[in-house]
C-alpha positions, -999 to +999 in steps of 0.1 A: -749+201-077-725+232-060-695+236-071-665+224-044-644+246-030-605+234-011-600+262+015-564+256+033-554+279+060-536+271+090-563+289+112-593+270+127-614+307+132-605+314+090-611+281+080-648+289+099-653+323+083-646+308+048-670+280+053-699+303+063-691+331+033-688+300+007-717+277+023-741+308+026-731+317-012-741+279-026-710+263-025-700+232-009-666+234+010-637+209+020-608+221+043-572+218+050-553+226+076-518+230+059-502+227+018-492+189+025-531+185+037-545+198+010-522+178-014-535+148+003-571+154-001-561+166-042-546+131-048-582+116-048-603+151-056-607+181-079-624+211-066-640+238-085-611+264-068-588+265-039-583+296-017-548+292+002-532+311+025-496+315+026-481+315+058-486+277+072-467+251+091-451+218+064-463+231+031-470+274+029-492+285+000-465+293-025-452+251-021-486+243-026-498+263-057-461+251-072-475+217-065-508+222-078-492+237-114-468+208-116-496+184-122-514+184-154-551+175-143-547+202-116-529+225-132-558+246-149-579+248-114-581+285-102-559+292-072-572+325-049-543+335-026-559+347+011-534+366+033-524+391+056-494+394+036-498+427+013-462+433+000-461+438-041-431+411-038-452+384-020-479+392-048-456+387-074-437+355-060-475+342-057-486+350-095-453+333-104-462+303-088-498+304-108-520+320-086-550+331-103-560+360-078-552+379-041-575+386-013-561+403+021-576+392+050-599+401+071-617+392+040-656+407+024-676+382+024-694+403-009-660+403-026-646+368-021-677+355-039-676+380-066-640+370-071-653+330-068-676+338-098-648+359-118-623+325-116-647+296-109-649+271-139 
């Protein structure tokens, strides 16, 4: 059985690139469009990891990963942060939140998965 992956971005063209990386590396993938999407889809599920971005429309990445620590049977999945967004204060708001780990976009396809098998349960 492959492991499930959540990826939430707000970008149908990222969402797409994830799916091929992840699906091509043996893992099955779900997707979100926004925070308050994924949240819906985490009330009934529990996924090996989620990769977030930040910037989205109704829920960003930070409200979501807040979201995600707040509840206890969610609260130990790994949370990969996937962003343009470089600055060393953006990292830092992220790891507060509980992010496990950062990737800038335009992602490696090489690198996300050796990051997925560094955090993956």
């Amino acid at each position: 059985m492959s492991k499930t992956i959540l990826t939430v971005d707000d970008s149908p063209s990222m969402r797409m690139l994830l799916r091929a990386s992840l699906v091509n590396a043996g893992y099955a993938v779900v997707e979100a469009e926004d925070g308050r999407d994924a949240l819906d889809w985490l009330a009934e599920n529990e996924p090996a990891l989620v990769i977030t971005d930040i910037t989205m429309p109704n829920l960003d990445g930070f409200g979501l990963i807040t979201a995600l620590r707040a509840q206890p049977r969610l609260r130990e999945i790994p949370v990969l942060v996937l962003t343009t967004e470089c600055e060393p204060d953006k990292k830092a708001k992220a790891r507060a939140a509980g992010a496990t780990g950062w990737i800038v976009k335009p992602f490696d396809p090489e690198k996300l998965t050796a990051a997925l098998r560094r955090v993956a349960h």
